[in-house]
N, C-alpha and C positions, 0 to 999 in steps of 0.2 A: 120272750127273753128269759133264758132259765139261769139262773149262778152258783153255784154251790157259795153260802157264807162263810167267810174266813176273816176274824179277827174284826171286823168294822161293826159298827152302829147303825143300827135297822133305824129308819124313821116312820112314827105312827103312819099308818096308811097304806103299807106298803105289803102291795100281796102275798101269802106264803102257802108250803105244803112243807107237814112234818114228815119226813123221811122214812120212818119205820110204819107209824101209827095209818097216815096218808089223810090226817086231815088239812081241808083247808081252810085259810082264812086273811085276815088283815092285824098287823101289829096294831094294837092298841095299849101300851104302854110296857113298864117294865113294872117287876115283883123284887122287892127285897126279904121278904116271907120263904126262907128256907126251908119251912118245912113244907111249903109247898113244891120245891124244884122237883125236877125230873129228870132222868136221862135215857133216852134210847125207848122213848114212850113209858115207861114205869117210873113210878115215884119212888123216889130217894126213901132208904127204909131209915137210913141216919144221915141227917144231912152233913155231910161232913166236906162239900164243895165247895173249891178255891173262890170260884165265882159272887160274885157282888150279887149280881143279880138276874133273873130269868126274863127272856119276852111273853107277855099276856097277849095271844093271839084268840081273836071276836071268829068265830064259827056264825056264817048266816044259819039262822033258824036255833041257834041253840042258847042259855040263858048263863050260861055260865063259859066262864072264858080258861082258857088252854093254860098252859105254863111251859115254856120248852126253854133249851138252851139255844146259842145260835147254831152250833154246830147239827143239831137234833133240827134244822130249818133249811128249806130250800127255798130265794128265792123265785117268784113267778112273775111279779110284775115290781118293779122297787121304784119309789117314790125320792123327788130328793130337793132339797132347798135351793131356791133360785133366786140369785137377786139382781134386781132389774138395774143398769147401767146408768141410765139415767135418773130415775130418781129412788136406789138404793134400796126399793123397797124389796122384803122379802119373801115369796109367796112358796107353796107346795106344786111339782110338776111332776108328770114322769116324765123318765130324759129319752 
């Protein structure tokens, strides 16, 4: 399941690949640290973006985690919150 991201909120877990750069990985939270963003794979030389905040995407095998915009993402597999009918509980799936 491939989607190009537009405008929504990625939830932790959820598989990606950065667009230019071509790495992959799983969102693992968001970054309010400006002076880490990036766009289009290179780092902002002055942050001067409208954006709140970047997704932290986990690379397997690597120690240190990603910074991208959504748009700078493609989903590959997206995770999404479910909650169960009968007793309201709320768990993680893919759909």
């Amino acid at each position: 399941m491939k989607a190009i991201i537009s405008k929504i909120s990625l939830q932790d877990g959820t598989l990606v690949r950065h667009k230019v750069t071509g790495y992959q990985g799983m969102i693992e939270g968001t970054t309010e640290i400006k002076t880490c963003f990036t766009k289009g794979g290179s780092l902002l030389t002055v942050p001067l973006s409208k954006e709140t905040f970047q997704y932290r995407v986990a690379v397997s095998g690597e120690s240190m985690r990603h910074i991208a915009p959504a748009e700078d993402l493609e989903i590959l597999d997206a995770m999404a919150k479910v909650v169960c009918f009968g007793c309201q509980y709320v768990f993680r799936s893919k759909p």
